[in-house]
N, C-alpha and C positions, 0 to 999 in steps of 0.2 A: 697111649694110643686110644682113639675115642672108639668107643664100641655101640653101633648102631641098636641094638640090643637091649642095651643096659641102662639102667636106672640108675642113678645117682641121689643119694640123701644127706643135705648136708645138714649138720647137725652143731650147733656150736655149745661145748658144754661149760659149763662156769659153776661149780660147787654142788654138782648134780650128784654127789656122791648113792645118793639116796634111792632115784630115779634112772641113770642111766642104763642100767646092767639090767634090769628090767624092760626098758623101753625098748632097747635094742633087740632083748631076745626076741620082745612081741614082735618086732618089725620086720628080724628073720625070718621065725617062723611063720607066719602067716603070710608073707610076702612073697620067700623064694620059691614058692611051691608049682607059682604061677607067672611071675616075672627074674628076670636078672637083676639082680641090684649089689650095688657096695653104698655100704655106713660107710660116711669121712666124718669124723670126730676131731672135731677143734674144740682143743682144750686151750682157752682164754685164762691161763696162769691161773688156777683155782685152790686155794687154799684148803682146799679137805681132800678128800682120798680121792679125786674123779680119777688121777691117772691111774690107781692103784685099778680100778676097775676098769677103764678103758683097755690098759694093758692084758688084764682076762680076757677081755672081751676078743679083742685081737689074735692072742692066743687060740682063743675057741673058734674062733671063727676066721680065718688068716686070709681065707677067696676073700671074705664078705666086707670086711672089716678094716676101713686104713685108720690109723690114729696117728695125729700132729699135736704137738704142745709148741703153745708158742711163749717166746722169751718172758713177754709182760704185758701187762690184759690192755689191750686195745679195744676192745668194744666189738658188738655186739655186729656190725658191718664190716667193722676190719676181717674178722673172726671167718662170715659168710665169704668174704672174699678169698682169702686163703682155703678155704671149701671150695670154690669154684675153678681154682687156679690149679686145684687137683682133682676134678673131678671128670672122668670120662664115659659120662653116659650120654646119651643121646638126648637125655630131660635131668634137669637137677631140683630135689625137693626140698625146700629148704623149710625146717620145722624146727623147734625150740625143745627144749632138752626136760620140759618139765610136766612133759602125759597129760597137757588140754586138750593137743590134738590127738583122738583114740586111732588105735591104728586102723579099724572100719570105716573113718575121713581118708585117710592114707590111700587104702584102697579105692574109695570114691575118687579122687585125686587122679590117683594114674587113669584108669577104665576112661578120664575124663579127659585126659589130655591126650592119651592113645587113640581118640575116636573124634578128636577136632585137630583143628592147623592153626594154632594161635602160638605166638612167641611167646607169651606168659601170660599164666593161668593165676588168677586171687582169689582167697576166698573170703567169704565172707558168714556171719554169726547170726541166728536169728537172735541169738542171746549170748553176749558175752558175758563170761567166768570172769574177770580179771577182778581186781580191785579195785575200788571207786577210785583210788589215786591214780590208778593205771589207765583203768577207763575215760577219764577225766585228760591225762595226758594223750592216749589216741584220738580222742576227738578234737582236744586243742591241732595237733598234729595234721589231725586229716582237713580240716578247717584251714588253716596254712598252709598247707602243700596245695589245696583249690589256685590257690591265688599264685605263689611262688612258682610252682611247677604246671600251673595249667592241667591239675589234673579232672576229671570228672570227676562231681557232683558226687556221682551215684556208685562214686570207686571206693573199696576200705581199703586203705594199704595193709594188709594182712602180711605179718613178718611168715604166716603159711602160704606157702605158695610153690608153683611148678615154673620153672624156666628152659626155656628151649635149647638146646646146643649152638643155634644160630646167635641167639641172644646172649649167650655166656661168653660168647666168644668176644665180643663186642665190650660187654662190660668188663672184662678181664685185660680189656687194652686200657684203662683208668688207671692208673700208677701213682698217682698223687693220693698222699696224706689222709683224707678226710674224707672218702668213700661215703656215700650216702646211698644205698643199694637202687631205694624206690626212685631215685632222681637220675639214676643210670637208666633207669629201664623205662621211664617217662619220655626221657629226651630223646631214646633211640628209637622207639618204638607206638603205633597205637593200635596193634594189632595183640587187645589185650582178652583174654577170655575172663568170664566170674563165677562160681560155682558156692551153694550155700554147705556148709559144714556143720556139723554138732560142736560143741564147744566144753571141755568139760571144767570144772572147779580142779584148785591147786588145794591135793592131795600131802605135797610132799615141799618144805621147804618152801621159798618166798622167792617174790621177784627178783631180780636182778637190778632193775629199772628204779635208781635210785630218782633223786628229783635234779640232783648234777650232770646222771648222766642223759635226761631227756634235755638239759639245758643245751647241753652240749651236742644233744642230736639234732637240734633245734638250729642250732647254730650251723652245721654242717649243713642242713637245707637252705640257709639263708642266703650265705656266704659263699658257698659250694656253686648253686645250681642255681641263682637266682641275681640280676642287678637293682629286685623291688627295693629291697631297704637303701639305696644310694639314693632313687629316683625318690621315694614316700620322703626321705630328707629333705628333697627341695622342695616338693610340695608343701610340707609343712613348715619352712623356711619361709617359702613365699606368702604364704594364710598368715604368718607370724608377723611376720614385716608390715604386711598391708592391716593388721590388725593395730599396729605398732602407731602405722600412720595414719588410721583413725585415730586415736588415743589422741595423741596429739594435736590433731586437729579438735576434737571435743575440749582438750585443756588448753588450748588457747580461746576458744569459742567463750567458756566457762569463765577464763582472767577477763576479756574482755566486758562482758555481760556481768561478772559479781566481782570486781577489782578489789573488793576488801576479803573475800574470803582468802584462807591461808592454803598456802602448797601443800599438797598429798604426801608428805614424806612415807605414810605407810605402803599406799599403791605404788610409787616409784621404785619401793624395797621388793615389793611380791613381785612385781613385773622384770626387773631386775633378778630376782631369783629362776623365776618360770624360764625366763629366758635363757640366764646360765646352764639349768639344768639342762634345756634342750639342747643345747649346743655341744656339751659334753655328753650328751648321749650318743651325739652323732658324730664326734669327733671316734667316742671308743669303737662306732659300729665301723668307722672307716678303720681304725685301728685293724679292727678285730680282720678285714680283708688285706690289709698289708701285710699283716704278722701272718697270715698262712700260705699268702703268696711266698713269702719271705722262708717259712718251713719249707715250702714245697721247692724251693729252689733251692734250698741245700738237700735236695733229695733225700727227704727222714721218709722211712721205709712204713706200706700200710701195717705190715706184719713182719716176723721175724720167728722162722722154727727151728727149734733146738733139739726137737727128736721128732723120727719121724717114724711112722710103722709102716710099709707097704709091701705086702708078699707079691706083688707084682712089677715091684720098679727091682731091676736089677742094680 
């Protein structure tokens, strides 16, 4: 039952053994003093002790506290999704499991979206922590989503962020496969707010964010929420072709004009190549949209929980 009240924090943990049991206490203690809130903790199949600690945690805290394990690690938007699908707060906060965002942002956050009418709230870093691979990948990302999703310029997609109960509801009717969280909330929504955060260094443990699975996020934006890469194919089909028929036109120009020079066997092999390759890049990127239409049509599930903690669901 959604409670107008209440705060929602979703949380999605993956190998946080180290981090969680701490984060959580910070975000109790200094939280409930002032607002209502429940941690949902989505454990994304984690190889180290997270549920050993999540399970404490729940224990300790059974109002505040729900914890889900899911069958087998779906990623990082599956994860949020299954956070949303049991979340019943009136705002849902969705933050990362590894203490960049200190909980004093946290609080900035709510005050922030308690005191305006926006469907979702992002923030943004005057200085990011992450890793230059990371860093490197969020801007690739946010440079792509400009174009794919129409989003603004001036927007970070910040995996920190506030969502509205109206907004949740909406993206929780997405059922299909390949969840892309920011591409849900672009397409429904431009009633976005932005707020700057402190940012802090990874203290504890390393990314998550391998360089497969930004491929693959990559991918979900493309494919998911976007028909640019079908249409950039024909453009670039088209540029190729009329490039093609220059060519030709010059190598006849050329036999005419110099009739003793010999045939280009080398250019006919590179052009022949470039050309293969292009064709089969855009043969896979068609692939790569059948083959999910194709998942998505045997109904493969975003997530899947195997245990669930909630001292409020009966």
């Amino acid at each position: 039952m959604i409670d107008s009240k209440l705060i929602s924090i979703v949380i999605p943990v993956f190998n946080a053994e180290e981090s969680i049991t701490d984060l959580a206490n910070a975000l109790i203690n200094n939280l409930s003093e002032n607002f209502k809130i429940e941690l949902i903790l989505i454990n994304d199949c984690s190889k180290d002790k997270s549920e050993s600690k999540c399970l404490k945690l729940f224990k300790k805290y059974p109002k505040n506290v729900k914890y889900y394990r899911l069958a087998k690690n779906v990623g990082e938007h599956n994860a949020v999704m299954a956070g949303l699908n049991n979340a019943n707060g009136v705002w849902a906060i969705v933050m990362d499991d590894d203490f960049q965002n200190p909980v004093s942002e946290v609080i900035k956050l709510i005050n922030f979206i308690l005191r305006n009418n926006y469907d979702v709230v992002y923030t943004k870093y005057n200085e990011k922590k992450h890793s230059a691979f990371r860093n490197l990948g969020s801007y690739f990302n946010n440079k792509v989503a400009n174009i794919m999703l129409k989003k603004p310029n001036d927007l970070y997609l910040s995996s920190f962020k506030a969502i509205s109960r109206n907004l949740i509801s909406e993206i929780i009717k997405y059922k299909l496969p390949y969840p892309y969280i920011d591409g849900l909330i672009l397409r429904t929504t431009s009633s976005i707010g932005v707020i700057e955060v402190e940012h802090n260094s990874r203290l504890i443990g390393r990314s998550g964010y391998t360089f497969k699975k930004l491929i693959s996020l990559w991918l979900n934006m493309f494919t998911n929420f976007s028909v640019v890469p079908l249409r950039l194919s024909t453009v670039v089909g088209t540029i190729l072709s009329f490039g093609g028929f220059l060519f030709a036109i010059a190598t006849l120009i050329e036999k005419f004009l110099y009739p003793e020079l010999p045939q280009g066997y080398a250019s006919i092999v590179i052009i022949f190549i470039i050309f293969s390759g292009v064709q089969l890049i855009f043969i896979g990127l068609i692939g790569e949209y059948i083959g999910r239409l194709f998942i998505s049509n045997n109904k493969h599930p975003q997530f899947f929980i195997t245990k669930k903690c909630d001292a409020n669901e009966k």
